[in-house]
C-alpha positions in Angstrom: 0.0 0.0 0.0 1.3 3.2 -0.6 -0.2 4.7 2.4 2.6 4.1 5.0 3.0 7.9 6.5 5.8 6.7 9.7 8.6 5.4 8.4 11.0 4.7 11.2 14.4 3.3 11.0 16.9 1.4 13.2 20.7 0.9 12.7 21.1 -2.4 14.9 24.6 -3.0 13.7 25.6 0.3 15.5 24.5 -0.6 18.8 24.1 -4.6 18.3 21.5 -6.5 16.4 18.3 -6.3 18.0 16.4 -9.2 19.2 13.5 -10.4 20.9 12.5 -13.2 23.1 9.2 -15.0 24.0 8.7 -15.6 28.1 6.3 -16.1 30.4 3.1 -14.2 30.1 2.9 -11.8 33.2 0.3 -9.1 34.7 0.4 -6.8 31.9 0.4 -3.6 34.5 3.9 -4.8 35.6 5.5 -6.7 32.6 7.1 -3.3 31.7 10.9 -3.6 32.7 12.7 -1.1 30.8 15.1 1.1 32.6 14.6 5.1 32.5 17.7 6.7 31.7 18.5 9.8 30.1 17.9 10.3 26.0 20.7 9.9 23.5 20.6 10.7 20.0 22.7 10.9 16.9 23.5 11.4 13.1 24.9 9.0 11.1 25.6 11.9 8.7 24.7 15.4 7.9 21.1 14.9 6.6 20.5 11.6 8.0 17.3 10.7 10.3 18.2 12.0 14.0 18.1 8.7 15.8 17.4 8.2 19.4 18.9 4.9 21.4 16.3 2.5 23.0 17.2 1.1 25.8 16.6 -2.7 26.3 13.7 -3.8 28.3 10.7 -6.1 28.1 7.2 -5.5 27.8 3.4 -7.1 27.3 2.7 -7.5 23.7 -1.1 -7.9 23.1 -4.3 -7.0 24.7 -6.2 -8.9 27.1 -9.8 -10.6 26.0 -11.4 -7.8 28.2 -10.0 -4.6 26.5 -12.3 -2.3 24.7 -12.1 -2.9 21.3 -9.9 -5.5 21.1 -9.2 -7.3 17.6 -9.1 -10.7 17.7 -5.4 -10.5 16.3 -3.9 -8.9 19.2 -3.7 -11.8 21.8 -2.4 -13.3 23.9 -0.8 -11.1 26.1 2.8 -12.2 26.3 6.2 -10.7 27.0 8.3 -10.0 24.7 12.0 -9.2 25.7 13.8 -6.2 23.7 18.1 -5.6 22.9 18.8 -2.1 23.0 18.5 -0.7 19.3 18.1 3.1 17.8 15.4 4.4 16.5 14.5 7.7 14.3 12.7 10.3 16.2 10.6 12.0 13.8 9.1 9.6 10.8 10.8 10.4 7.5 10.6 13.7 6.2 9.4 14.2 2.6 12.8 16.6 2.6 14.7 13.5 3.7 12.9 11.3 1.0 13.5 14.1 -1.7 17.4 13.6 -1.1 17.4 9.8 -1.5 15.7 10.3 -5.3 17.8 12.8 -6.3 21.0 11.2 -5.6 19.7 7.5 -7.0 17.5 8.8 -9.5 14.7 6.4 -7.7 10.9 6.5 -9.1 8.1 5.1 -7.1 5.9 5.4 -9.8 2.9 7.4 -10.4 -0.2 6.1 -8.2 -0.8 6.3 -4.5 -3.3 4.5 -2.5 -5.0 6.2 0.6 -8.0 5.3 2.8 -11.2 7.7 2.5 -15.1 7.1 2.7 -14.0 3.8 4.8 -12.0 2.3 2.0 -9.1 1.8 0.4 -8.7 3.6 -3.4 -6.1 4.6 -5.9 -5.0 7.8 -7.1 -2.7 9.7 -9.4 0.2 11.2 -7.1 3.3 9.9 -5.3 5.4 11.0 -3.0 6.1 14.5 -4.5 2.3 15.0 -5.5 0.2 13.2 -2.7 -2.5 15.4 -3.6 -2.6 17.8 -0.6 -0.3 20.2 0.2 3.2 19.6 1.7 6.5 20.9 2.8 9.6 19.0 3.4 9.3 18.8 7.2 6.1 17.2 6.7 6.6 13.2 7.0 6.5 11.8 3.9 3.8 10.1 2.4 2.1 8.2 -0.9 5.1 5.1 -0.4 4.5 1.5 0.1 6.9 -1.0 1.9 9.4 -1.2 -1.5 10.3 2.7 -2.0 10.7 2.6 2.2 13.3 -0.4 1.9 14.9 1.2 -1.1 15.8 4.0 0.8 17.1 2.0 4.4 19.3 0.4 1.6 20.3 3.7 0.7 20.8 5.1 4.0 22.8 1.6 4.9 25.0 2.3 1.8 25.6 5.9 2.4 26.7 5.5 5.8 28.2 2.2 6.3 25.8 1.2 9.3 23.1 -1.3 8.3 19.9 0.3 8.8 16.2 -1.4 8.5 12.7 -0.9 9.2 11.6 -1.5 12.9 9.7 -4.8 13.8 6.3 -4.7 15.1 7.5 -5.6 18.6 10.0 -2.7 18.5 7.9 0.0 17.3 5.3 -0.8 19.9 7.6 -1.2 22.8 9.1 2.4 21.5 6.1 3.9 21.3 4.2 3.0 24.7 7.1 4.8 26.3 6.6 2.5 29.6 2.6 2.7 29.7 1.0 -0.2 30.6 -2.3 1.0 29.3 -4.6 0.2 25.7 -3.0 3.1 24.6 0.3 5.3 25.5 -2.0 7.4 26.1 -4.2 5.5 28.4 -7.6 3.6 27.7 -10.0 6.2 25.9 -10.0 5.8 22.2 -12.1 8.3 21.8 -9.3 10.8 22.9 -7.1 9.9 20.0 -7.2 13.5 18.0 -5.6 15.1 21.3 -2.8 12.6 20.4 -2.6 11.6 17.1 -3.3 12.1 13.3 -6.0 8.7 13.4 -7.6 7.8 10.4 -11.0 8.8 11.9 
């Protein structure tokens, strides 16, 4: 789909390859182990991604039977054990993703898919003419899972550090910053606009 607006991406060869491990299932209010400690970030290069370092940790993955809104998809609860990894702090800029195709003369083509009305449709654009307006601090959008790895291939090229896109187990346990709750921030779906850009 090329819909995928947060790009993050993780250099694991910089800090150590990242890994995860299955344990026991715990009380998911207390499976959170991660260590607070203060925030470091770096550059790779000039106009690479600002990354911030992760420490390890281990958290519950999933939602119990009794959460609000559960999808049947996101059980059972069960801990999942991180390696310290980096991460980029902001997702990828359209400015960012305007540097990678001018230096490798990339083309992602000339249709973008998006989700309106409740459903999924095609359009003319990419990521240059997603068909609203932009600027290059915006994140960038109208790119599907191909154009994102051509460009961690770049990055891993250009700087000599491997760089990849997250896994779903690191992303989340990056994002709920040490919450416990449905959501990082906390169990109300319906205050999701205070937080995020959600697709309703």
């Amino acid at each position: 789909m090329r819909n995928l607006l947060a790009l993050f991406i993780i250099p694991f060869c910089l800090i150590g390859a990242s890994a995860q491990a299955q344990v026991p299932a715990q009380d998911k209010a207390k499976a959170f182990r991660a260590t607070p400690k203060a925030r470091k970030t770096f550059r790779d290069c000039a106009d690479c991604p600002q990354m911030v370092v992760i420490r390890s940790g281990s958290f519950a993955m999933g939602s119990p039977d009794s959460e609000v809104g559960r999808g049947k998809d996101e059980g059972p609860v069960h801990t999942v054990a991180i390696a310290t990894f980096a991460l980029s702090e902001t997702e990828i800029t359209r400015g960012q993703f305007a540097k990678f195709v001018k230096q490798t003369k990339y083309s992602t083509g000339d249709k973008c898919w998006t989700y309106e009305g409740g459903k999924f449709g095609e359009h003319d654009g990419n990521w240059s003419k997603p068909g609203y307006a932009q600027d290059n601090k915006h994140p960038v959008a109208c790119i599907n899972w191909d154009d994102a790895q051509a460009y961690v291939n770049w990055l891993s090229r250009k700087t000599g550090k491997k760089y990849r896109l997250p896994t779903e187990a690191e992303w989340e346990y990056a994002a709920r910053s040490n919450t416990s709750t449905a959501r990082y921030w906390g169990d109300n779906p319906d205050a999701a606009c205070r937080y995020g850009n959600a697709a309703d």
